[in-house]
VOSE-665084 format. One line per 8 residues: number of its first residue (from 1); for each residue x, y, z of N, C-alpha, C. Coordinates in steps of 0.2 Angstrom, whole numbers, plus 5000, padded with zeros to 4 digits. Each point is the difference from the previous one (the first is absolute). Last residue first. Example, Ala and Ser with C-alpha at 12.3 -4.5 7.8 and 13.67 -1.06 7.14 Angstrom:
<rs>
2 = 5064,4989,5035,5004,5006,5001,4996,5005,5003  5002,4972,5000,4996,5006,5000,5004,5006,5000
</rs>
This chain:
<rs>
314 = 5515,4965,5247,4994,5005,5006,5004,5006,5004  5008,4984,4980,4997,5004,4999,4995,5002,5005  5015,4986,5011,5006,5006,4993,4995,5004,4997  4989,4982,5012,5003,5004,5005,5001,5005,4997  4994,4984,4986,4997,5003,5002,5001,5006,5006  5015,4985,4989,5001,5004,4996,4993,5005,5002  5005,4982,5015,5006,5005,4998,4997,5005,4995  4986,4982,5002,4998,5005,5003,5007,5005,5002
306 = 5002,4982,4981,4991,5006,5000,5001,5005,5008  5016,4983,5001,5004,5005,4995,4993,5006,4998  4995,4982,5016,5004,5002,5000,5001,5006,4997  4990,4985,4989,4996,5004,5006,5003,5004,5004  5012,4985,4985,4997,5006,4998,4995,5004,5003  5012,4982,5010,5005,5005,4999,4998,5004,4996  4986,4982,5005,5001,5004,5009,5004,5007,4998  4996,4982,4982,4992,5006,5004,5003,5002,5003
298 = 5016,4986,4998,5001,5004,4993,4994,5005,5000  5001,4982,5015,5007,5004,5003,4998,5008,4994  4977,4989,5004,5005,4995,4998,5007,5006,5001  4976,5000,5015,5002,5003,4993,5008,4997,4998  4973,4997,5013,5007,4996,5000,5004,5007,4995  4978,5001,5005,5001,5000,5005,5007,4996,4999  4987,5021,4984,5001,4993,5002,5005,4998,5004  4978,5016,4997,5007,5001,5001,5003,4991,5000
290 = 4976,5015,4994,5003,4993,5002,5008,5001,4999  4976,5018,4999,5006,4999,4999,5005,4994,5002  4975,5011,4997,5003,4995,5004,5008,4999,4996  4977,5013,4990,5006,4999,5002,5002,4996,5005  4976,5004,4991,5004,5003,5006,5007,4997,5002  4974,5004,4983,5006,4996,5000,5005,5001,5004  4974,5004,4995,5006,5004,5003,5005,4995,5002  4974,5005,4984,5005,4992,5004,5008,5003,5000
282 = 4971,5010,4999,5008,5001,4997,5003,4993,5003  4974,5001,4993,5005,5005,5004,5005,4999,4998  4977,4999,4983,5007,4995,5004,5003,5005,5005  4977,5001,4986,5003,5005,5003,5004,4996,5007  4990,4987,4983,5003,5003,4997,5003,5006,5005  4980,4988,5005,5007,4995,5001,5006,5004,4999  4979,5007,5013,5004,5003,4991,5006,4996,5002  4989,4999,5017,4992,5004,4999,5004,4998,4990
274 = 5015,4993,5017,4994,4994,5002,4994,5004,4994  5027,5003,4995,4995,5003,5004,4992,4996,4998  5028,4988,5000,4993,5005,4996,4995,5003,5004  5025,5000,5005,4995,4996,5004,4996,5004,4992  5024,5003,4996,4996,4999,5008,4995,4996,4997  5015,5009,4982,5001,4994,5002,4996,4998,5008  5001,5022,4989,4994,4997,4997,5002,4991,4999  5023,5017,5003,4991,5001,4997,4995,4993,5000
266 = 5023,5002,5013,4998,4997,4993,4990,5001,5000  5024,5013,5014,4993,4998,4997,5000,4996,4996  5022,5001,5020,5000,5000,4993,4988,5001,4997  5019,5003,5025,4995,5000,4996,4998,4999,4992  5023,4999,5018,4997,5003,4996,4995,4996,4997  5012,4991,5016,4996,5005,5002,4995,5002,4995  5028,4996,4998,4994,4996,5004,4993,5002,5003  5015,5011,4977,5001,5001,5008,4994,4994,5002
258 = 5013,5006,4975,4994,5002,5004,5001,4995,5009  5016,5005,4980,4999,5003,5006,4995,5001,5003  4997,4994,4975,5005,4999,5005,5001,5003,5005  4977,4992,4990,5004,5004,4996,5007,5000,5007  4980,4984,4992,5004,5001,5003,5005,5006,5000  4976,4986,4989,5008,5002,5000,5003,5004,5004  4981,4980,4999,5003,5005,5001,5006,5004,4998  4980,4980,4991,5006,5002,5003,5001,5007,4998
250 = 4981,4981,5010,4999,5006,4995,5008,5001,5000  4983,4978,5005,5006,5004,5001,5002,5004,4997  4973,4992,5006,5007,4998,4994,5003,5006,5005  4982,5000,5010,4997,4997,4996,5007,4996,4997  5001,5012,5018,4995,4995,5004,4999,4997,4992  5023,5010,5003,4993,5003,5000,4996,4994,5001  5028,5003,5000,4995,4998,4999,4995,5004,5002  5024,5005,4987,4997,5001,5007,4992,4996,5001
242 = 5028,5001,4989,4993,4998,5000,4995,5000,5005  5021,5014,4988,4999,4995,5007,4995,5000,4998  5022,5013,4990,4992,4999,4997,5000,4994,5007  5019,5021,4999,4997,4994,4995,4991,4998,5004  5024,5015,5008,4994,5001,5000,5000,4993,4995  5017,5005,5016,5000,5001,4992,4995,5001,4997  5001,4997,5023,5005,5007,4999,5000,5001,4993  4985,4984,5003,5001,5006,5004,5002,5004,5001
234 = 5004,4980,4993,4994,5003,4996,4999,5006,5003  5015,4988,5011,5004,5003,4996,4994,5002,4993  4994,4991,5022,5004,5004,5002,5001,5005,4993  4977,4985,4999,5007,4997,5004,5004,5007,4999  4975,4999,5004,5004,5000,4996,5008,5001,4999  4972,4990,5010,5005,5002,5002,5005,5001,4995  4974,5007,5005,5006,4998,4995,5007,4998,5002  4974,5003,5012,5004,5002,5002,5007,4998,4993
226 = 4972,5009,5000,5005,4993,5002,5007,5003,4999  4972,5009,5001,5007,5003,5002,5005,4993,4999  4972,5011,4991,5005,4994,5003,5007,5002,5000  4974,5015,4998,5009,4997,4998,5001,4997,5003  4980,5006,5004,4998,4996,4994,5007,5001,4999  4997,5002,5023,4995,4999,4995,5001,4999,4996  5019,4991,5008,4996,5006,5006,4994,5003,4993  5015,4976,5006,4996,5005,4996,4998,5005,5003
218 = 5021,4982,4997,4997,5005,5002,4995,5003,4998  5015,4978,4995,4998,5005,4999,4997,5002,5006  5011,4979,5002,5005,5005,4995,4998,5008,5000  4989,4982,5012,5006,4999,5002,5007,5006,4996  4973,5005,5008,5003,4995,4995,5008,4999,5001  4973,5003,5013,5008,5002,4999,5004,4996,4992  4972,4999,5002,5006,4999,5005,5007,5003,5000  4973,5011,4998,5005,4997,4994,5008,4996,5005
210 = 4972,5002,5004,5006,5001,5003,5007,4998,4997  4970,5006,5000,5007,4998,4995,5005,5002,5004  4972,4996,5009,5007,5005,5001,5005,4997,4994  4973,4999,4997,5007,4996,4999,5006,5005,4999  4970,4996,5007,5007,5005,5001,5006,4999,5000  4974,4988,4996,5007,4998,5001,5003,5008,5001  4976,4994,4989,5001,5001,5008,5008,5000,5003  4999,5002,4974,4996,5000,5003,4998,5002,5010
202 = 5020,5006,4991,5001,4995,4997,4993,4994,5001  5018,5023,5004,4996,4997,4998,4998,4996,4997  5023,5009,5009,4998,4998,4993,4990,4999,5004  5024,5013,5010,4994,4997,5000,4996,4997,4993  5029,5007,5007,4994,5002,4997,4994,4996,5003  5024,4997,5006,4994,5004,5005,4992,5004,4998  5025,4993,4983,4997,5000,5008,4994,5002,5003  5000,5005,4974,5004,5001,5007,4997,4996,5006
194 = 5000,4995,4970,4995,5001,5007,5004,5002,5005  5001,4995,4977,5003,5006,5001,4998,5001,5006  4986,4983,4986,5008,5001,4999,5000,5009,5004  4979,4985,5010,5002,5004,4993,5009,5001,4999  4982,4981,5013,5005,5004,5000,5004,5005,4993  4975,4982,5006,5009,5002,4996,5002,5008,5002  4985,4978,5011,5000,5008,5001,5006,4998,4994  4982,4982,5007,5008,5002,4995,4999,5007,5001
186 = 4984,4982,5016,5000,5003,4994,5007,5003,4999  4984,4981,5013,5005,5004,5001,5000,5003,4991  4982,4991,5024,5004,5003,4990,5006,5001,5000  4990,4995,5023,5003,4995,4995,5000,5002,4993  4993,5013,5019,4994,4996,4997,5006,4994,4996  5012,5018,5006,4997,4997,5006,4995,4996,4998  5019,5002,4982,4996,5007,5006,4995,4995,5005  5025,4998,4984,4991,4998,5003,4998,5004,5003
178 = 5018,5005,4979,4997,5001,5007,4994,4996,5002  5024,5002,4980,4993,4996,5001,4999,5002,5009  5015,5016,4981,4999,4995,5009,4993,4996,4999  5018,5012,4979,4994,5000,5004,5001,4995,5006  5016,5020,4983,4998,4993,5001,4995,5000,5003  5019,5017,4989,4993,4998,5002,5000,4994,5002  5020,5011,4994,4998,4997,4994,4991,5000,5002  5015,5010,5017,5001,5002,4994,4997,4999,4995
170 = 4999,4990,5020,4996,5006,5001,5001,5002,4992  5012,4982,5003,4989,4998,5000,4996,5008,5002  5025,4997,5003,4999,4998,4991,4993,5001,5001  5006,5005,5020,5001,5002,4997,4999,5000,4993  4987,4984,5018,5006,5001,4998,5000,5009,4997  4982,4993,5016,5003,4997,4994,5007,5003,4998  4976,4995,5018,5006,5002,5000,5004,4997,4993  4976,5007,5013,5005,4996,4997,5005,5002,4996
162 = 4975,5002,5020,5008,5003,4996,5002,4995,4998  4976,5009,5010,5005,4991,4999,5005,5007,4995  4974,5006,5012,5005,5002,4996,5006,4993,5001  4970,5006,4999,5007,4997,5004,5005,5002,4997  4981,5016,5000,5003,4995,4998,5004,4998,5003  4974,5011,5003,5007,4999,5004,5006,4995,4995  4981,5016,4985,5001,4994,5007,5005,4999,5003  4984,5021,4990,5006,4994,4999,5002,4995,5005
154 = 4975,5009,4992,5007,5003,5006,5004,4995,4997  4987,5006,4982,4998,4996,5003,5008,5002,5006  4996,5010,4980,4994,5001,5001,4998,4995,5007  5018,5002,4985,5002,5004,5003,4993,5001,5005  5016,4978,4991,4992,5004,5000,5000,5005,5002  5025,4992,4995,4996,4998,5004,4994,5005,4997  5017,4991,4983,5000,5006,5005,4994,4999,5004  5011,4987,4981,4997,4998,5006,5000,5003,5007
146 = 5011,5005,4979,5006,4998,5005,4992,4997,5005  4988,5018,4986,5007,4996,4999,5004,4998,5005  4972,5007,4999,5007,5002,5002,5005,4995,4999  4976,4998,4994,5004,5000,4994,5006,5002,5003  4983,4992,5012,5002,4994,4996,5007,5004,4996  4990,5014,5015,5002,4995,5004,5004,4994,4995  4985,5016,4989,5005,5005,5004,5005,4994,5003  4979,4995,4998,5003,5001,4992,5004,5000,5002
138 = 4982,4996,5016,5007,4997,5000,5004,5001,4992  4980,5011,5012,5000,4994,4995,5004,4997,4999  4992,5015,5018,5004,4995,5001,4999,4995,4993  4989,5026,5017,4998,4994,4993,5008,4996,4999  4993,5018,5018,5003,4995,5001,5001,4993,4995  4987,5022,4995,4999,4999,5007,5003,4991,5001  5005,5019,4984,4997,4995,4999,4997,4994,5005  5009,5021,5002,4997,5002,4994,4996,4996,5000
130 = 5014,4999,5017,4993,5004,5002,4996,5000,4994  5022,4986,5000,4994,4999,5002,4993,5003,5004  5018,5011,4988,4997,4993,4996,4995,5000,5004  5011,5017,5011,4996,5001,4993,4998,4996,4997  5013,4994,5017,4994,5005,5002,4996,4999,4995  5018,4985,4992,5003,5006,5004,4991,5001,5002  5011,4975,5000,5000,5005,4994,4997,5008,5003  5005,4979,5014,5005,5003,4998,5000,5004,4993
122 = 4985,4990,5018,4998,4999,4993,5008,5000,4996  4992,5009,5024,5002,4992,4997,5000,4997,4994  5003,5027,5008,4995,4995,5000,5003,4995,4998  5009,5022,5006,5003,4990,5003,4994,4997,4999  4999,5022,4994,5004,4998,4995,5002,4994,5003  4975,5008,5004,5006,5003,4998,5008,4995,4998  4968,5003,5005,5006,4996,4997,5007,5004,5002  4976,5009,5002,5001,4995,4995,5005,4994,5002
114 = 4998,5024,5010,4996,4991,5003,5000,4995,4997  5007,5022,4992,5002,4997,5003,4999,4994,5006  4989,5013,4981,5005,4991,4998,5004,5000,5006  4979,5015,4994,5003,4995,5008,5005,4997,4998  4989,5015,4983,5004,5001,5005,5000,4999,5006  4992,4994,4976,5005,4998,5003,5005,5004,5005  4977,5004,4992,5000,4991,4999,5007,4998,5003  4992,5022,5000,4996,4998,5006,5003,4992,4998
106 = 5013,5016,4986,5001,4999,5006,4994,4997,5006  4995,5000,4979,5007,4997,4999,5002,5001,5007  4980,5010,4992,5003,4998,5001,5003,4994,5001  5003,5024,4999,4997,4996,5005,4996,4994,5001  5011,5006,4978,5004,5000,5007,4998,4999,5007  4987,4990,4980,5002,5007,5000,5005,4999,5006  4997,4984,4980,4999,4999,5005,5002,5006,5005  4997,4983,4976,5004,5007,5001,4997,5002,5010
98 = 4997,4974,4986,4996,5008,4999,5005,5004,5003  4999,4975,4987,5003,5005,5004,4995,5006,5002  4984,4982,4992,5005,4998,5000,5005,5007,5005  4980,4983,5003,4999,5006,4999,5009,5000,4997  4992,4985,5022,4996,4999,4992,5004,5007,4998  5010,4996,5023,4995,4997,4997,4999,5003,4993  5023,5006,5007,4998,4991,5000,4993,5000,4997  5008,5022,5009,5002,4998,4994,5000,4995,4999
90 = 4989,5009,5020,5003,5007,4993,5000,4997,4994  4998,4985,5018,4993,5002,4998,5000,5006,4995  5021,4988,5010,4995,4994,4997,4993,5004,4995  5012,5015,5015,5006,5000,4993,4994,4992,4995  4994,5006,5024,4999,5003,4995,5002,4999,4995  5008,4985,5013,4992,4999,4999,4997,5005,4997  5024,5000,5009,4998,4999,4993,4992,4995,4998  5014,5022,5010,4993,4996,5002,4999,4995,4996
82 = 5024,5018,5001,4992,4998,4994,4998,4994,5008  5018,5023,4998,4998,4995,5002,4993,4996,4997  5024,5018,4993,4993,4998,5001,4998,4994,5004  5019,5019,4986,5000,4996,5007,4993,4999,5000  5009,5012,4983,5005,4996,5001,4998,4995,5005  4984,5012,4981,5000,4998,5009,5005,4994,5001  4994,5009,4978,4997,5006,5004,5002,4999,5008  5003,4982,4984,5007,5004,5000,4998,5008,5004
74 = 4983,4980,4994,5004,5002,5008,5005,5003,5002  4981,4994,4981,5002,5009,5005,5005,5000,5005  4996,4981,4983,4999,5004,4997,4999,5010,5004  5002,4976,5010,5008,5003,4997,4997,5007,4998  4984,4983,5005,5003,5002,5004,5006,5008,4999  4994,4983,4985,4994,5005,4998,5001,5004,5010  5016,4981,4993,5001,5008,4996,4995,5004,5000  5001,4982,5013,5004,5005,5003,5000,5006,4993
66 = 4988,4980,4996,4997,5006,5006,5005,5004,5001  5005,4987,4983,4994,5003,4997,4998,5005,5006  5015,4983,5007,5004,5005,4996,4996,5006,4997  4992,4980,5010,5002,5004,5005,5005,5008,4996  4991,4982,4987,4997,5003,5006,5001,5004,5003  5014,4988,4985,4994,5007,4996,4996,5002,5005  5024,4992,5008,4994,4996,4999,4997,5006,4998  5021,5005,5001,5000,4992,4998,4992,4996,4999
58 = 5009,5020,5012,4998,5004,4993,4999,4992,4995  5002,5000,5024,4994,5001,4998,4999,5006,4994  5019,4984,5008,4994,4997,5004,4994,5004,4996  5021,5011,4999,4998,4994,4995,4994,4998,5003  5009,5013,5013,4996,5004,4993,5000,4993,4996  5009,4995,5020,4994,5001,5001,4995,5004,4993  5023,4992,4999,4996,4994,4999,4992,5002,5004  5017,5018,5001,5000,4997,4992,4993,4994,4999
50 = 5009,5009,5024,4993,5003,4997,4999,5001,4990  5016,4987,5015,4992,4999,5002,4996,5003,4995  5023,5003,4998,4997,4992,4998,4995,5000,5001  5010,5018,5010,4997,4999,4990,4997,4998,4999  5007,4996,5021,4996,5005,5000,4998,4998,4990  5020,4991,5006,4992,4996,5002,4997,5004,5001  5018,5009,4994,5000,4998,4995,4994,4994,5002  5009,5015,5017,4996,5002,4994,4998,4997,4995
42 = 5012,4989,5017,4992,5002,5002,4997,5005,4995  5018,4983,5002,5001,5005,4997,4992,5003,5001  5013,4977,5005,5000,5006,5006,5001,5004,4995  5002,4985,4983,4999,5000,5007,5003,5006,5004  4992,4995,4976,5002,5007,5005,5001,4998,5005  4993,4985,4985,5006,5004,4996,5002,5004,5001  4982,4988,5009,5006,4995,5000,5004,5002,4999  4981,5014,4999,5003,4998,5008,5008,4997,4997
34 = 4989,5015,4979,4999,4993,5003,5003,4998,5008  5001,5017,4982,4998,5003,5006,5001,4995,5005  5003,5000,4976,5005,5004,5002,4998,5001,5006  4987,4987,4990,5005,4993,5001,5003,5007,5002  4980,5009,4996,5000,4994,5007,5006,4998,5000  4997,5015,4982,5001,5003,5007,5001,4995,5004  4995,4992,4978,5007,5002,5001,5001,5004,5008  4979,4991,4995,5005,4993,5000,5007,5004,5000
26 = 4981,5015,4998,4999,4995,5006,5007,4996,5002  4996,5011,4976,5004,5004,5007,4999,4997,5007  4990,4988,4982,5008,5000,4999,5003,5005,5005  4978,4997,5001,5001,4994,5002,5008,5000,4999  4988,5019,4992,4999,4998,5007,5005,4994,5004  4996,5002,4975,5004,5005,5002,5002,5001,5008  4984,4984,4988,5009,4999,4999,5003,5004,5003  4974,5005,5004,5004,4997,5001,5007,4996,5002
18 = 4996,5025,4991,4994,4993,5001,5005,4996,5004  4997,5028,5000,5005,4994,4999,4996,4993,5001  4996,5024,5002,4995,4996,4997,5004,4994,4997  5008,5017,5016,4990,4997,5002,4996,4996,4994  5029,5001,5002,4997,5006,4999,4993,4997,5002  5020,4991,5012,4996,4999,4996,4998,5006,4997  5016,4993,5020,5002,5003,4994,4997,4998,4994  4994,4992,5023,5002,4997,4994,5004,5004,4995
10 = 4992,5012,5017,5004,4994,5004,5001,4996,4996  4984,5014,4991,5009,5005,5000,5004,4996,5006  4978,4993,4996,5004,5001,4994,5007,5003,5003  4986,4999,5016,5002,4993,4998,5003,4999,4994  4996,5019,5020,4999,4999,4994,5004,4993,4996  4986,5009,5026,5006,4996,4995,4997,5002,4993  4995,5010,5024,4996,4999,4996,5006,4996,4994  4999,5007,5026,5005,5000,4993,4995,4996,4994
2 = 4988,5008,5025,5004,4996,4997,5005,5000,4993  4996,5010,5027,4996,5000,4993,5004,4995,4996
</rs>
């Protein structure tokens, strides 16, 4: 049986929302749902589907005008199936809406399971294209953000290509020029805060990102780890070190007795986040103690004298 959709309430609409209103819930759920900005996240392309399929048809006054003199009972009936050469002749030819008894409602719409179901080719849901029997204005298609594929046409096999970029180039953003097989070539941009092994979209394209090593930092999602080294006697004595960051160098301070190892936070110094630039990770500063490798007669004999009086107070 079939799931009858509610379009408004996928949009978080009220039934008498116009236009501007439609179009602005449209654009804000597509980019929080969007593929390119959930890779391998199958809920959030579920959504996506069925956001861009309500748009499709609270977007056009046709289709819109049918589904809602349709609408007018369907809350009576979670589950249904439609004929849509009856549905044509209920509500399409001449005359305007009319009310429509229950039985029947069930003679016109209970075969839908022959109609269609949920792997139809279309990639919009039963219920479209039973309602509308397979209709394709392309509204919905022109207006999904990021150049989100049509949802009303099988998708197509993409080719896929990788590229490879720096650390600085994940953080800051950047772009790749791609040729594609016909000889186009086109500029993917790369959003700032990108991880390893993200997928970007990119018309017919698939672009794996592969953030390379870096000699200094680490990233592990959106915190960065680098190593500090701080020489013997900051350390026993504590004081201030310069620690780097992908943007500027920030200074540390040091409290005394801190140990090789020790971890230091610097809030909201990591990675920008790809959805909110402003929800920064962290950047983890990590001791490294440096001992020096000569020491002069007069070093030897207070080192000395430091670890005597350590003995004495153990």
């Amino acid at each position: 049986m079939m799931e009858v959709k509610d379009y408004y309430r996928t949009l978080g609409v009220a039934r008498n929302a116009d236009e501007k209103e439609i179009k602005k819930a449209f654009r804000k759920l597509a980019r929080e749902n969007h593929p390119d900005l959930n890779p391998d996240n199958a809920e959030a392309e579920q959504k996506f589907k069925e956001v861009n399929e309500a748009y499709e048809v609270l977007s056009d006054p046709d289709k819109r005008g049918k589904y809602d003199r349709f609408g007018a009972q369907w809350e009576q009936y979670e589950r249904a199936g439609v004929d849509p050469n009856d549905f044509a002749r209920g509500f399409g030819g001449g005359g305007g809406s009319r009310n429509i008894s229950p039985e029947e409602f069930e003679r016109m719409f209970g075969g839908f399971g022959r109609a269609g179901g949920a792997g139809n080719a279309g990639g919009f849901s039963s219920f479209f294209d039973t309602l509308f029997g397979g209709q394709a204005a392309g509204r919905a298609g022109q207006e999904t953000p990021f150049g989100g594929f049509n949802q009303r046409q099988p998708r197509p096999r993409q080719a896929e290509a990788e590229a490879e970029i720096s650390l600085e180039e994940a953080f800051h953003g950047t772009s790749r020029m791609l040729q594609l097989s016909d000889g186009q070539r086109i500029e993917v941009t790369i959003p700032a805060g990108i991880q390893s092994g993200t997928r970007i979209r990119a018309g017919d394209v698939l672009l794996r990102v592969k953030v390379q090593p870096h000699g200094r930092f680490r990233q592990e999602k959106a915190d960065i780890y680098v190593t500090v080294p701080v020489d013997l006697y900051t350390a026993l004595l504590g004081g201030e070190v310069e620690v780097p960051t992908l943007e500027r160098p920030v200074v540390l301070t040091i409290p005394s007795g801190t140990q090789s190892g020790k971890r230091f936070r610097l809030r909201g110094m990591g990675m920008p986040g790809m959805k909110k630039s402003d929800a920064r990770g962290d950047l983890y500063a990590e001791v490294s103690v440096t001992l020096p490798t000569s020491l002069s007669a007069k070093e030897r004999q207070l080192v000395e004298e430091l670890r005597g009086l350590q003995q004495k107070a153990g």
